[in-house]
Backbone as XML, in Angstrom:
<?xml version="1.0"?>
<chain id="A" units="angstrom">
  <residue number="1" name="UNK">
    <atom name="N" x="0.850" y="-1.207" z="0.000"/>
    <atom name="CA" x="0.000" y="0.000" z="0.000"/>
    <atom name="C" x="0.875" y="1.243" z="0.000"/>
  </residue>
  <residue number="2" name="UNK">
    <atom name="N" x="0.697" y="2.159" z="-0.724"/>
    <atom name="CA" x="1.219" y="3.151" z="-1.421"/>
    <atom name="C" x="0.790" y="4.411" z="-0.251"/>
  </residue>
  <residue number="3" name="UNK">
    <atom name="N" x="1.532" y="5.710" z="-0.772"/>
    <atom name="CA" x="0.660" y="6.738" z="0.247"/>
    <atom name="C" x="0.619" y="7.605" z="-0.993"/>
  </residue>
  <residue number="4" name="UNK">
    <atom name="N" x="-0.306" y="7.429" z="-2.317"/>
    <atom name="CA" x="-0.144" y="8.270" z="-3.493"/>
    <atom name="C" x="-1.746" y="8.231" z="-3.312"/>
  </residue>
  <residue number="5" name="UNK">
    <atom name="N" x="-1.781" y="9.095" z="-4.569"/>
    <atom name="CA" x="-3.798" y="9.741" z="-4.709"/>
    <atom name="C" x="-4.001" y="8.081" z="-5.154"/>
  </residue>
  <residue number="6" name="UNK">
    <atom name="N" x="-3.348" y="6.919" z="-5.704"/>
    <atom name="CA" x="-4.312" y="6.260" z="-6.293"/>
    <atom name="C" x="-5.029" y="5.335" z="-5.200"/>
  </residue>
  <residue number="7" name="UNK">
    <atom name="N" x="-4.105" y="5.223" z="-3.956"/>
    <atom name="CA" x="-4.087" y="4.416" z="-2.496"/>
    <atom name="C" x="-5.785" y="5.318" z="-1.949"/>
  </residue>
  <residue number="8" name="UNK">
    <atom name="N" x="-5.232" y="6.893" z="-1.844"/>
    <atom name="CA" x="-5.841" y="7.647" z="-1.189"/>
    <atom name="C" x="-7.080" y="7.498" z="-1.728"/>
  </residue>
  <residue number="9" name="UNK">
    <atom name="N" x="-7.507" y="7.841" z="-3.218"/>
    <atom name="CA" x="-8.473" y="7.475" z="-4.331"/>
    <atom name="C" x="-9.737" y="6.024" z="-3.708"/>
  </residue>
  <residue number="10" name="UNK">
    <atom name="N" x="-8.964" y="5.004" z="-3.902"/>
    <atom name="CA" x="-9.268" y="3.812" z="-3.379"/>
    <atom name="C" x="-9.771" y="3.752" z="-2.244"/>
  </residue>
  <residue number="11" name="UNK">
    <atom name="N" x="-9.322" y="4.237" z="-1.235"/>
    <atom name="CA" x="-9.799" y="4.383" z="0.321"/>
    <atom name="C" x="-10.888" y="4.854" z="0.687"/>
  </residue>
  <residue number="12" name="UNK">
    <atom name="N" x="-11.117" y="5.918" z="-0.172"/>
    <atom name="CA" x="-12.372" y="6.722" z="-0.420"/>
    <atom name="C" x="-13.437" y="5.918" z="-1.091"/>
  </residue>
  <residue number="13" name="UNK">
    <atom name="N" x="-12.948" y="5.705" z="-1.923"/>
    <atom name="CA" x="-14.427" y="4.760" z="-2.814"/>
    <atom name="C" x="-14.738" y="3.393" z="-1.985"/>
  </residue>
  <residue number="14" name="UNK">
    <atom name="N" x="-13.961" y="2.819" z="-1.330"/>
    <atom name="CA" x="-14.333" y="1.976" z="-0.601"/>
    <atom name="C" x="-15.149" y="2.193" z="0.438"/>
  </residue>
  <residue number="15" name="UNK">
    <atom name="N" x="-14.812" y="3.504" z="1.270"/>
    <atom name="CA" x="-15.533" y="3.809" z="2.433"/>
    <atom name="C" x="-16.765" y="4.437" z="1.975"/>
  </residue>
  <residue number="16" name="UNK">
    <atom name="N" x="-16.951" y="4.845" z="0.490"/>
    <atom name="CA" x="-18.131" y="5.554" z="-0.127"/>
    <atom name="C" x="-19.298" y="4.158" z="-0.042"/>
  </residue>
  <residue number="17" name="UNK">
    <atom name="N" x="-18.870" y="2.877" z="-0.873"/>
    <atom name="CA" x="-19.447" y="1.887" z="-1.119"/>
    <atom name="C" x="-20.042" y="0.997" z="-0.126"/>
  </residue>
  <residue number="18" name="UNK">
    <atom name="N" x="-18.918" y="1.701" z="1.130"/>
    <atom name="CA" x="-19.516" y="0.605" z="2.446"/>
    <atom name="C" x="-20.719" y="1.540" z="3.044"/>
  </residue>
  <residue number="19" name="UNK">
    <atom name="N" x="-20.747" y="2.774" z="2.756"/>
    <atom name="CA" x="-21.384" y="3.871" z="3.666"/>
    <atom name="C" x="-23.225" y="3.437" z="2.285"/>
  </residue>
  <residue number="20" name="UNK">
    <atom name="N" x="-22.992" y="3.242" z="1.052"/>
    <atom name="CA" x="-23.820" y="3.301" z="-0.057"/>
    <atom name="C" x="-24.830" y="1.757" z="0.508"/>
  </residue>
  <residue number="21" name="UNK">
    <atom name="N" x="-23.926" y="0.848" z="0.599"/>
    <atom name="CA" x="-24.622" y="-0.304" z="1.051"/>
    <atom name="C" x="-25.139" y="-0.158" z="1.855"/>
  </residue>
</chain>
């Protein structure tokens, strides 16, 4: 795991998708 926008990117859409479900 990286500390770049694509890590940061990812982290976000995940916590978007868990918050969407």
């Amino acid at each position: 795991m990286g500390i770049g926008p694509e890590s940061y990117f990812s982290f976000h859409l995940n916590t978007l998708l868990l918050h969407t479900i």
